[in-house]
TORKOL-4160 file (C-alpha; in steps of 0.2 Angstrom, whole numbers, padded with zeros to 4 digits, m for minus):
378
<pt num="1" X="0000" Y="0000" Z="0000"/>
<pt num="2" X="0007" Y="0016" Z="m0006"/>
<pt num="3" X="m0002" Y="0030" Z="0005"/>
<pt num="4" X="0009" Y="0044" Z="m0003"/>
<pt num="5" X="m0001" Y="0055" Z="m0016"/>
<pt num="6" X="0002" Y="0059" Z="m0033"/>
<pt num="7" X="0004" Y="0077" Z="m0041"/>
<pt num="8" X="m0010" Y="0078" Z="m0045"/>
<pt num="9" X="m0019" Y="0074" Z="m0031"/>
<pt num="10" X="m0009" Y="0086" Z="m0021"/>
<pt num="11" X="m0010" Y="0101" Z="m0032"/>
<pt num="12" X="m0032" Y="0097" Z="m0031"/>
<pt num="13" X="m0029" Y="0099" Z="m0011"/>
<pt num="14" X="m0019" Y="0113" Z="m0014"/>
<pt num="15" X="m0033" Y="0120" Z="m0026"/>
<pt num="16" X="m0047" Y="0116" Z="m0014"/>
<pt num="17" X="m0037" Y="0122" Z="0001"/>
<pt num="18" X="m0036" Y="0142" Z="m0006"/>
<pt num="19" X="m0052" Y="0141" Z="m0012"/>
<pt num="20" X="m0060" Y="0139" Z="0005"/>
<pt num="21" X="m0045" Y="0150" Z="0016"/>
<pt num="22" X="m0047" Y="0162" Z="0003"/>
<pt num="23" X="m0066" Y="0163" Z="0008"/>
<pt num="24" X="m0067" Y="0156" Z="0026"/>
<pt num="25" X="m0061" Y="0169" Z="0038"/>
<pt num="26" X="m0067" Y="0165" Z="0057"/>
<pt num="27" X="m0077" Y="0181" Z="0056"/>
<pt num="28" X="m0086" Y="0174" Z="0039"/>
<pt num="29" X="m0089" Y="0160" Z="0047"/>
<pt num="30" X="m0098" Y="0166" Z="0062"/>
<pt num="31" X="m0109" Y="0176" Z="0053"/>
<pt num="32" X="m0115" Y="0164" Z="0042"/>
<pt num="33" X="m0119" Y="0152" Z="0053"/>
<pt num="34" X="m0133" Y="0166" Z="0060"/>
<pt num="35" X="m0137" Y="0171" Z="0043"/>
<pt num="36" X="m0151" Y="0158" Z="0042"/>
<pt num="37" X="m0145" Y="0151" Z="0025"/>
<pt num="38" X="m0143" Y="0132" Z="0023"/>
<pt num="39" X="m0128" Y="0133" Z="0014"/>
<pt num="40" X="m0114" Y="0146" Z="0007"/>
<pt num="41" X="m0120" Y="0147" Z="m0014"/>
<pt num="42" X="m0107" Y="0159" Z="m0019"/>
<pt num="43" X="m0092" Y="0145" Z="m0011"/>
<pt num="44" X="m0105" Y="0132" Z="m0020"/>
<pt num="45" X="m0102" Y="0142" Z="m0037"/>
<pt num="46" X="m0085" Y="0144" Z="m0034"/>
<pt num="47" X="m0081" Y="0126" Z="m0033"/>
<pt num="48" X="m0092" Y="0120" Z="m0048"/>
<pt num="49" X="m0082" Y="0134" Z="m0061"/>
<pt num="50" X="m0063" Y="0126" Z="m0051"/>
<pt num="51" X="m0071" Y="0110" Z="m0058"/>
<pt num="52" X="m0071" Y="0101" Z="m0041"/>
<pt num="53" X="m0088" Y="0099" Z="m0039"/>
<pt num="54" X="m0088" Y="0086" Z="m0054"/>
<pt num="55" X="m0070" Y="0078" Z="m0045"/>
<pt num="56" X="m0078" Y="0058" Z="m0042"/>
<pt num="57" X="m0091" Y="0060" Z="m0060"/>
<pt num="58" X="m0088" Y="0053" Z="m0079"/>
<pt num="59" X="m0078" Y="0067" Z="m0090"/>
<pt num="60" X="m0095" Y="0059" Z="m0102"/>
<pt num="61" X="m0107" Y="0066" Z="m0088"/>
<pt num="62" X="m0094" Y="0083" Z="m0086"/>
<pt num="63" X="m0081" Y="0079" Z="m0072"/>
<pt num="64" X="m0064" Y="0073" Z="m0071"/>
<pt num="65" X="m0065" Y="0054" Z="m0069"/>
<pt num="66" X="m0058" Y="0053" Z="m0051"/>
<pt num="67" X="m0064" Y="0043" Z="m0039"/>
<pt num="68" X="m0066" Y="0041" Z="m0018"/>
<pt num="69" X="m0048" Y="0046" Z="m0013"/>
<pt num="70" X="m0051" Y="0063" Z="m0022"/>
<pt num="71" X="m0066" Y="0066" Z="m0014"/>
<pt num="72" X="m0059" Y="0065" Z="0003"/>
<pt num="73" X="m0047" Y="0076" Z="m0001"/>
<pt num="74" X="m0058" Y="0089" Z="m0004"/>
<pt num="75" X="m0068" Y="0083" Z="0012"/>
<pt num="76" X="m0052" Y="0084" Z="0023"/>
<pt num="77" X="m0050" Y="0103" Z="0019"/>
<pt num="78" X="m0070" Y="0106" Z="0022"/>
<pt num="79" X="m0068" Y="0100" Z="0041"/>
<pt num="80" X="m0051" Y="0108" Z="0042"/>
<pt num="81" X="m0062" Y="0125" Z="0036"/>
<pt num="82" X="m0079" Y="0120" Z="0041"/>
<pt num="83" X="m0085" Y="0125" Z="0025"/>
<pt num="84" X="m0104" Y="0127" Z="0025"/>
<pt num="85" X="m0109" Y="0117" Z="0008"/>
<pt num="86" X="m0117" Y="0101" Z="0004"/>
<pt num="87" X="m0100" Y="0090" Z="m0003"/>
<pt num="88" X="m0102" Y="0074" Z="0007"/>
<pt num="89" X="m0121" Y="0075" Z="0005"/>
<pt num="90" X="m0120" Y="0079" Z="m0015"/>
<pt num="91" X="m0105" Y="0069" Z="m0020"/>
<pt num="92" X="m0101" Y="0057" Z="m0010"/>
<pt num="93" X="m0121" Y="0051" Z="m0005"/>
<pt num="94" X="m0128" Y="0056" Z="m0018"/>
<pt num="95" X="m0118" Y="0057" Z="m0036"/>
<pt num="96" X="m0106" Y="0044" Z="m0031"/>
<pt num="97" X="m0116" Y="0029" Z="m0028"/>
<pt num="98" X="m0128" Y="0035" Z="m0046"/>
<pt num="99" X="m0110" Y="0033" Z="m0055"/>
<pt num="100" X="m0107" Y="0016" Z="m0048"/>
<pt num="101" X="m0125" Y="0010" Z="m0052"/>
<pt num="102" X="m0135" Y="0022" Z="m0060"/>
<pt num="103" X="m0143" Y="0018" Z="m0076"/>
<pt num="104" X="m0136" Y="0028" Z="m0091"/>
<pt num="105" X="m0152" Y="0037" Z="m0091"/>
<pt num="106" X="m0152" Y="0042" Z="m0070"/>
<pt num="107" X="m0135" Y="0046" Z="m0074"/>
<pt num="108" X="m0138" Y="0060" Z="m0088"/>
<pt num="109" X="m0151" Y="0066" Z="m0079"/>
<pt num="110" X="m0142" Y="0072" Z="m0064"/>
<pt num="111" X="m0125" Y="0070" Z="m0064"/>
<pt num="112" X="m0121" Y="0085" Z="m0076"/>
<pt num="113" X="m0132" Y="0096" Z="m0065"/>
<pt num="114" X="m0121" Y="0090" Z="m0049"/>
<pt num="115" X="m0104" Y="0094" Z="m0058"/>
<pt num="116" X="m0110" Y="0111" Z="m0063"/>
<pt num="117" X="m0116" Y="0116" Z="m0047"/>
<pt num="118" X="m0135" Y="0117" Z="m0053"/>
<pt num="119" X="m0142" Y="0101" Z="m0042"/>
<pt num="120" X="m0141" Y="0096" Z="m0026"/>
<pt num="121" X="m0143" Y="0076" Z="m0019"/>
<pt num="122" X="m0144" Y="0068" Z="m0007"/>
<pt num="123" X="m0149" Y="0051" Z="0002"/>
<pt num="124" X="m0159" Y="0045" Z="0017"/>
<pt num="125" X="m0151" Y="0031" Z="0027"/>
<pt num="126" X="m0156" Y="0035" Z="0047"/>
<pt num="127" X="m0171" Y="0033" Z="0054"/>
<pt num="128" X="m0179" Y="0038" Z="0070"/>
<pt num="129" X="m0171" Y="0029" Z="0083"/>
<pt num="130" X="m0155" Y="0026" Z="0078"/>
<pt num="131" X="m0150" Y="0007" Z="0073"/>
<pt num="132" X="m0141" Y="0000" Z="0059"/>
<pt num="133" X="m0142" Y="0011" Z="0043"/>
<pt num="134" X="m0138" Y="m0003" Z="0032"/>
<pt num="135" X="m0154" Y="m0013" Z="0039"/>
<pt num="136" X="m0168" Y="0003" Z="0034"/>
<pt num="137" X="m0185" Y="m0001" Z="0044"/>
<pt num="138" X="m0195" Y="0011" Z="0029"/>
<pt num="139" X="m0205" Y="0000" Z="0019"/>
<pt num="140" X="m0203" Y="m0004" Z="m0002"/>
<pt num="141" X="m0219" Y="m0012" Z="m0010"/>
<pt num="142" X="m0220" Y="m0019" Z="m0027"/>
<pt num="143" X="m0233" Y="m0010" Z="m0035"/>
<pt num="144" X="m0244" Y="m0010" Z="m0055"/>
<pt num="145" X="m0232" Y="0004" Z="m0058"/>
<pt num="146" X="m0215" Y="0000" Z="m0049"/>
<pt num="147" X="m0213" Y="0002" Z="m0031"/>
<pt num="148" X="m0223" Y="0012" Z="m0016"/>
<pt num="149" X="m0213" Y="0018" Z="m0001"/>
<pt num="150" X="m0220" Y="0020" Z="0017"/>
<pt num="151" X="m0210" Y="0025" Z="0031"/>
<pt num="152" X="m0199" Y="0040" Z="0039"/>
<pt num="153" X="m0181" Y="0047" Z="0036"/>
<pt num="154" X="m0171" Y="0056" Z="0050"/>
<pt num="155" X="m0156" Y="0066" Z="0050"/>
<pt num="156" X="m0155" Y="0066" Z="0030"/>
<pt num="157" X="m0143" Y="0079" Z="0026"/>
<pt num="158" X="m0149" Y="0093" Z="0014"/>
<pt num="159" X="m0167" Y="0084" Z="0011"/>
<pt num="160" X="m0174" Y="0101" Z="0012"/>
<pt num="161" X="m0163" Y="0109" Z="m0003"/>
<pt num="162" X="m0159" Y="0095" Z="m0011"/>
<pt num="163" X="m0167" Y="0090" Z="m0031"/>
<pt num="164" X="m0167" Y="0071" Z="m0027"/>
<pt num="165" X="m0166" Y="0059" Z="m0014"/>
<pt num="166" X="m0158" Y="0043" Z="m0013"/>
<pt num="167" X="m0171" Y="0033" Z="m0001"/>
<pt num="168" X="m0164" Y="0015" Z="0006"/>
<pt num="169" X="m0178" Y="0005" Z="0012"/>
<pt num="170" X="m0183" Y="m0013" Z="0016"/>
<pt num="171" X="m0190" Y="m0025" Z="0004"/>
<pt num="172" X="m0201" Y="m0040" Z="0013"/>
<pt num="173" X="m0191" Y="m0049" Z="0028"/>
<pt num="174" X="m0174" Y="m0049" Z="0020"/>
<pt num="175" X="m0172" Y="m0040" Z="0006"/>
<pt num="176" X="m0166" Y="m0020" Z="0004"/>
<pt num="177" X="m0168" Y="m0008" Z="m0011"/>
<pt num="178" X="m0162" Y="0009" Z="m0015"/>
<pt num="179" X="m0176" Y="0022" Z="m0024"/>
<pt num="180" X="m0171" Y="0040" Z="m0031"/>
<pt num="181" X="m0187" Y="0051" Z="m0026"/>
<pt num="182" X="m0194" Y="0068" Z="m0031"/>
<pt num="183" X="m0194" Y="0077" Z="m0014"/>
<pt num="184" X="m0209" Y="0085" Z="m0022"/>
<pt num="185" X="m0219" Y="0069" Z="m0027"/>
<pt num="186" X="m0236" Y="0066" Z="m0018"/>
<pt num="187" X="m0233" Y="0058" Z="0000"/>
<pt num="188" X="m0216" Y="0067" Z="0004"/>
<pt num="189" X="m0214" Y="0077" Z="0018"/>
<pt num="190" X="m0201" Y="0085" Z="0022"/>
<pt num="191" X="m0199" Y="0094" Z="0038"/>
<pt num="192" X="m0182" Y="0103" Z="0044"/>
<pt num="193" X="m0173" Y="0097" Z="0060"/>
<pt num="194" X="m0163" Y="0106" Z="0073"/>
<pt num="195" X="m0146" Y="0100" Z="0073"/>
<pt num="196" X="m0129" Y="0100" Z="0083"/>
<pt num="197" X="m0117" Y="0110" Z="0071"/>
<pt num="198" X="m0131" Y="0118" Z="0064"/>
<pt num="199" X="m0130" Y="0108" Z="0045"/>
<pt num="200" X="m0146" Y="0109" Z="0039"/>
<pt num="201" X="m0156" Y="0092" Z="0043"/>
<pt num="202" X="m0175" Y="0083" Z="0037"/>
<pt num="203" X="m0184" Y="0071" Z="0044"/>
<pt num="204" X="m0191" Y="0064" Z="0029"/>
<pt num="205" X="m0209" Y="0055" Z="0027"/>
<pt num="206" X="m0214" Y="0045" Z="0015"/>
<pt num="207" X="m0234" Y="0041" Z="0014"/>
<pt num="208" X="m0236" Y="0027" Z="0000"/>
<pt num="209" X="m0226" Y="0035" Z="m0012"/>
<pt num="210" X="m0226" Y="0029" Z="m0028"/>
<pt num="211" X="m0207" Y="0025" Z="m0036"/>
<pt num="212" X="m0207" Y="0020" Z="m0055"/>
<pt num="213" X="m0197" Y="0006" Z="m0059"/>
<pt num="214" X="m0183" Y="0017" Z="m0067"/>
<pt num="215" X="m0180" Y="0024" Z="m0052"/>
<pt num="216" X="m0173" Y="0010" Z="m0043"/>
<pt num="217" X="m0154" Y="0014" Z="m0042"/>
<pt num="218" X="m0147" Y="m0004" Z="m0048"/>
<pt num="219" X="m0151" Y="m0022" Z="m0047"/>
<pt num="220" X="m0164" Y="m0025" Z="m0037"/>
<pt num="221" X="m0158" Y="m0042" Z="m0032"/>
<pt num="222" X="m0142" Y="m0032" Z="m0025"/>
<pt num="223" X="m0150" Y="m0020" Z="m0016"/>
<pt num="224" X="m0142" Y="m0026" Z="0000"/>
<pt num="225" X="m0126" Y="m0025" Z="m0007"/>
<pt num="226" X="m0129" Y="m0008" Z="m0014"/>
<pt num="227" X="m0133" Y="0001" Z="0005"/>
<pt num="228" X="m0118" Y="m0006" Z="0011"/>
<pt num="229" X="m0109" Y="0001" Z="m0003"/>
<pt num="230" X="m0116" Y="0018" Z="m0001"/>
<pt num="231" X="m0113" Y="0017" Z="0020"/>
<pt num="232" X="m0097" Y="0013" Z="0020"/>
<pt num="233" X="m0091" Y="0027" Z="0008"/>
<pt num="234" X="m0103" Y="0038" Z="0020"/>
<pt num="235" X="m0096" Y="0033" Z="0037"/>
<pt num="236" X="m0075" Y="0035" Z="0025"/>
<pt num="237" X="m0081" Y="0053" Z="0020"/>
<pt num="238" X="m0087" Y="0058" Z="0037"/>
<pt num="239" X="m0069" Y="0052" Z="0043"/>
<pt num="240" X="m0063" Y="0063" Z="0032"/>
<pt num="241" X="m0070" Y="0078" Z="0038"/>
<pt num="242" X="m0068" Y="0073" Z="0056"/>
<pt num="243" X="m0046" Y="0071" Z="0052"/>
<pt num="244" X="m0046" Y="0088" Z="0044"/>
<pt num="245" X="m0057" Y="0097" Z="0059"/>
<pt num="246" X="m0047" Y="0086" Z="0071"/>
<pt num="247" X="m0031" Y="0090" Z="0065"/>
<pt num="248" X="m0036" Y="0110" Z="0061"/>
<pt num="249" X="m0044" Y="0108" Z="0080"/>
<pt num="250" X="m0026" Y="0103" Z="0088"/>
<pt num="251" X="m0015" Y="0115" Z="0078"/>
<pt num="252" X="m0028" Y="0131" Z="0085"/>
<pt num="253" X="m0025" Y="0122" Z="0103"/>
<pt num="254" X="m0006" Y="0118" Z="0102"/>
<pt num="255" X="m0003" Y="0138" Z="0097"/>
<pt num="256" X="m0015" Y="0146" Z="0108"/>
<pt num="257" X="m0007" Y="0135" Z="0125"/>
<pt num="258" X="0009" Y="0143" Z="0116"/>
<pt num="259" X="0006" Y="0160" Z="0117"/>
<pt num="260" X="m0008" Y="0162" Z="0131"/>
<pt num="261" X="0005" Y="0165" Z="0148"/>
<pt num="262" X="0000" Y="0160" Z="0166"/>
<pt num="263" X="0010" Y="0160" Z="0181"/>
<pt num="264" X="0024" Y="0167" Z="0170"/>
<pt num="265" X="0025" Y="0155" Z="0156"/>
<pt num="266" X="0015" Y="0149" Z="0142"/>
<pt num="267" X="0002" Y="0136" Z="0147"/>
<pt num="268" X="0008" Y="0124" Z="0134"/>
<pt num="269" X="0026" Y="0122" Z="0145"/>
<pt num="270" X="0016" Y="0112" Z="0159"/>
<pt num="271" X="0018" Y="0093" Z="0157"/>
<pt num="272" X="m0002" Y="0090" Z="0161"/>
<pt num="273" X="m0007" Y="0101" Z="0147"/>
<pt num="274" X="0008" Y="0094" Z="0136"/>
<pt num="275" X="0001" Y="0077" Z="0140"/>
<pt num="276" X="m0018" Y="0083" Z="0133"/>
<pt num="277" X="m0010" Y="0090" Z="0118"/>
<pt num="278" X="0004" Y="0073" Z="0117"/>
<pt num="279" X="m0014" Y="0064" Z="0120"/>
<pt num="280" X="m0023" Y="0072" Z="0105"/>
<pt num="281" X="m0008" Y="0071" Z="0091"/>
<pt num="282" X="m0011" Y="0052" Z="0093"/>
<pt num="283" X="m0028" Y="0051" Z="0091"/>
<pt num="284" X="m0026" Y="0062" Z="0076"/>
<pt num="285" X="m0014" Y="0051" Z="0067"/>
<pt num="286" X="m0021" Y="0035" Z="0071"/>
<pt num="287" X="m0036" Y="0040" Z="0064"/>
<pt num="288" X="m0027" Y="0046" Z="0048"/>
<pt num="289" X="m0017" Y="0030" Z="0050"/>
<pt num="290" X="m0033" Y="0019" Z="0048"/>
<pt num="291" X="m0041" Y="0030" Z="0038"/>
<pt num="292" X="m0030" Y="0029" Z="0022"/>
<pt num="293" X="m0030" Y="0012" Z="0023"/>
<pt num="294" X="m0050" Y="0011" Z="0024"/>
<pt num="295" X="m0050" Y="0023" Z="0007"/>
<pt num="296" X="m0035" Y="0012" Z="m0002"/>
<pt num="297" X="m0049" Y="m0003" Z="0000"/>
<pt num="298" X="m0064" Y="0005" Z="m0005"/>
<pt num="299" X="m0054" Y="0011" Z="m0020"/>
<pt num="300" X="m0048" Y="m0005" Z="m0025"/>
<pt num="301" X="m0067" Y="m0011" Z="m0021"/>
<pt num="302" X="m0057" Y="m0021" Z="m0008"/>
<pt num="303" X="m0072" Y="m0031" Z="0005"/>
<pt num="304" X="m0068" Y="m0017" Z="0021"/>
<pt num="305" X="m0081" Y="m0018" Z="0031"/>
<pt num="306" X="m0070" Y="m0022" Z="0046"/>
<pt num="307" X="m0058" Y="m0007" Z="0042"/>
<pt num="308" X="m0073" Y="0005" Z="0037"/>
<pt num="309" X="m0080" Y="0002" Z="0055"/>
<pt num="310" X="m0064" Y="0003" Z="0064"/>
<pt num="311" X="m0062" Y="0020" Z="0056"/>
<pt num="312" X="m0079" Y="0027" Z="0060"/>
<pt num="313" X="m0075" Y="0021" Z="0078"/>
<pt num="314" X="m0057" Y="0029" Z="0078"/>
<pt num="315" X="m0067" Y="0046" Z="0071"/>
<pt num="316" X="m0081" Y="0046" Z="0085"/>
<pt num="317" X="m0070" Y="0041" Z="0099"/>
<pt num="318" X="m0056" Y="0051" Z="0093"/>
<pt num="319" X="m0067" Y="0065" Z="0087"/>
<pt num="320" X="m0073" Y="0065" Z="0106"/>
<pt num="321" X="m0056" Y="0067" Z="0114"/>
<pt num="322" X="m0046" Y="0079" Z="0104"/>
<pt num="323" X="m0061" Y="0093" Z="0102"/>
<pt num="324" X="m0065" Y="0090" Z="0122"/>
<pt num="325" X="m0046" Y="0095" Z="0123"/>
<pt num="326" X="m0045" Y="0109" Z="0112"/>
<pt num="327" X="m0061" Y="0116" Z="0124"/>
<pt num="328" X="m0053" Y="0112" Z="0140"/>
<pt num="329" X="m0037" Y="0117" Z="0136"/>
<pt num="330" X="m0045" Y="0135" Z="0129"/>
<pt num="331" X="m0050" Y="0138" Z="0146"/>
<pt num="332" X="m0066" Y="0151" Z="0145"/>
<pt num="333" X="m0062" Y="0155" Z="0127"/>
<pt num="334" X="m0069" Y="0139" Z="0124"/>
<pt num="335" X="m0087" Y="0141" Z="0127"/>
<pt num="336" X="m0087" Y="0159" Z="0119"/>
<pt num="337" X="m0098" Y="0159" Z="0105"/>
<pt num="338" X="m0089" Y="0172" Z="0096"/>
<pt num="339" X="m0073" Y="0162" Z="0096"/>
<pt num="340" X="m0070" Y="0150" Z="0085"/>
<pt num="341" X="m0066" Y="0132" Z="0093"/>
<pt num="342" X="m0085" Y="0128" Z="0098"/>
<pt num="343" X="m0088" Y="0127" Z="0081"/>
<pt num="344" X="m0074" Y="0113" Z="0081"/>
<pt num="345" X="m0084" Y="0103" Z="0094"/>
<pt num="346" X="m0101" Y="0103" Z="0086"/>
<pt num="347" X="m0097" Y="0100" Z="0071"/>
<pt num="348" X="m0084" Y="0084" Z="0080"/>
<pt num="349" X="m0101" Y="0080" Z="0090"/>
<pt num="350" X="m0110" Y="0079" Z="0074"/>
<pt num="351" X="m0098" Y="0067" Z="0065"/>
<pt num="352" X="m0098" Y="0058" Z="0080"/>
<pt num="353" X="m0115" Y="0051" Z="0080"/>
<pt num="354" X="m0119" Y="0051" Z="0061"/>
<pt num="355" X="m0120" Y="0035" Z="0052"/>
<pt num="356" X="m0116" Y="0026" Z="0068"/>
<pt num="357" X="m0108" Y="0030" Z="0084"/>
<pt num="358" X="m0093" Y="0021" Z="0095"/>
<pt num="359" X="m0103" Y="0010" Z="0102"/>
<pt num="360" X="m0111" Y="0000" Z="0088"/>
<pt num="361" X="m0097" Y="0001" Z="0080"/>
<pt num="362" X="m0085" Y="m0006" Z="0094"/>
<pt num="363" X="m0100" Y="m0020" Z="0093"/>
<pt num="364" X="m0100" Y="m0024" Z="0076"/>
<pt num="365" X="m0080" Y="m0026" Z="0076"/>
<pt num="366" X="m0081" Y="m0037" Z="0090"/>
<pt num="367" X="m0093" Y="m0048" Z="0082"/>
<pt num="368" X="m0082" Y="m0048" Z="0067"/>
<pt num="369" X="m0067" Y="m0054" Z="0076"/>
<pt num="370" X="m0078" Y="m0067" Z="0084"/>
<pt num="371" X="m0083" Y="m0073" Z="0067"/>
<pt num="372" X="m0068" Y="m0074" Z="0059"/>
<pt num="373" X="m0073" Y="m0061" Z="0045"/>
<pt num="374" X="m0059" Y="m0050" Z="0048"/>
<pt num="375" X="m0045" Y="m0053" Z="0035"/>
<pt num="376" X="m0028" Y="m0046" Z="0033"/>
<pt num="377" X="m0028" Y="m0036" Z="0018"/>
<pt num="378" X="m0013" Y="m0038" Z="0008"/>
């Protein structure tokens, strides 16, 4: 495994990086998170005309034939920034999984609009209550004209802005499907929900909706194998975003326990708060460590369920640690809302629960290992 990146990939983070300093000054950002707007359009426009928007779609449907590895280079530098815009709900939920198995008409139909900045996607995996994403409790029902879904969405990403929903749901006892719906068709609902970092969130409910056939994304027969597809890249990209706000989260702390003096000398020389800071390098880097070689799987379409959940676990826990330091070790800077590293921690908080938390995650490893179904990858 070769985890350096090529030239081309650093010159993308590079691109990506000065797009979002350029724009997102702490100032910036604490006004627009009262500003009441979902999401920051002028920074959307911006990075559709860079071309990045169009980073993991067919040059056929007007992007750059990349893949998962770019994508989370772009969605590192968004956590580092916290920028405001719908990247992991667009391309990585939404465009990504309509490249790997959309039909050639789904694709036409929305993948140019995602790559020029003009549509929005998303997709609905969590329900009320929590539980396993990859086992959806809404209902699919074969129907005269294709497929009827009943049941209710939670916490889906965007659902109030974006053009199309990707809606995984449960099909008899053992079976699951995933439907692209109109959030306009009859029997949506869509209500906004109140959320942690303050990204916008739907709960979404579906009330015998009616799915023609040519919306199903794929085989139907594969439909299983499809929502763990899509998970897994989601609960990777969320990692993502939690190692670039981690590591941005730590580098804020580590200079500001440099330069804030107490007792005569900068905070940062006493050996308990070198220790929280000693403490949160290594969570950092084991979670960049497990991480890369969660994405070098995926991208090879290596099986990785073991590795994906070992990383979500590593960005929850870790996610957890290193913001709670950066707080602490701020002092009464840290719960000033006019400061910047709250932000940090909600948006930590958020990533931390999305798409599984520690805990199920911790589970599903351990019954892994106690299965055998954990492989050395080679």
């Amino acid at each position: 495994m070769n985890f350096s990146y090529r030239e081309d990939q650093q010159d993308l983070r590079r691109l990506t990086a000065q797009i979002f300093d350029d724009r997102l000054t702490d100032d910036f950002r604490r006004d627009f998170s009262r500003s009441g707007e979902p999401y920051d359009r002028s920074l959307w426009r911006t990075l559709a005309q860079a071309g990045l928007l169009g980073t993991a779609i067919a040059e056929a449907q007007g992007g750059s034939g990349l893949g998962l590895t770019e994508l989370c280079l772009l969605l590192e530098e968004q956590g580092r920034t916290l920028a405001p815009v719908p990247l992991l709900a667009t391309l990585v939920l939404g465009a990504l999984p309509i490249q790997k198995f959309g039909s050639a008409a789904q694709q036409t139909a929305l993948l140019p609009g995602v790559a020029s900045g003009d549509l929005l996607l998303t997709a609905a995996l969590e329900e009320i209550g929590g539980g396993d994403p990859s086992r959806p409790a809404v209902k699919a029902t074969a129907s005269a004209e294709g497929w009827r879904l009943r049941g209710v969405k939670s916490c889906v990403p965007y659902g109030a802005q974006a053009q199309a929903i990707l809606v995984t749901a449960r099909i008899g006892r053992k079976s699951t499907g995933v439907f692209l719906i109109d959030p306009q068709a009859k029997g949506v609902r869509i209500q906004p929900q109140a959320t942690t970092s303050g990204e916008p969130q739907a709960l979404v409910t579906l009330s015998n909706v009616r799915v023609p056939a040519a919306d199903v994304l794929g085989d139907i027969q594969a439909g299983e194998s499809i929502v763990d597809w899509i998970v897994e890249r989601g609960q990777t990209a969320l990692a993502a975003q939690q190692l670039g706000l981690m590591a941005e989260a730590l580098r804020r702390t580590a200079t500001y326990t440099g330069e804030r003096v107490q007792f005569g000398r900068p905070i940062g020389s006493f050996q308990g708060v070198q220790h929280r800071l000693a403490d949160a390098y290594i969570d950092v880097e084991a979670l960049r460590s497990v991480y890369l070689r969660a994405v070098w799987a995926l991208e090879n379409d290596l099986p990785a369920s073991a590795e994906v959940a070992v990383v979500k676990w590593w960005a929850a826990r870790g996610g957890h640690r290193v913001t709670h330091t950066a707080q602490h070790l701020h002092g009464g800077l840290g719960a000033d809302v006019d400061y910047p590293i709250h932000a940090f921690f909600l948006h930590a908080k958020q990533i931390e629960l999305a798409l599984g938390a520690a805990a199920p995650m911790l589970a599903k490893i351990g019954t892994q290992l106690a299965s055998g179904a954990v492989r050395p990858l080679t």
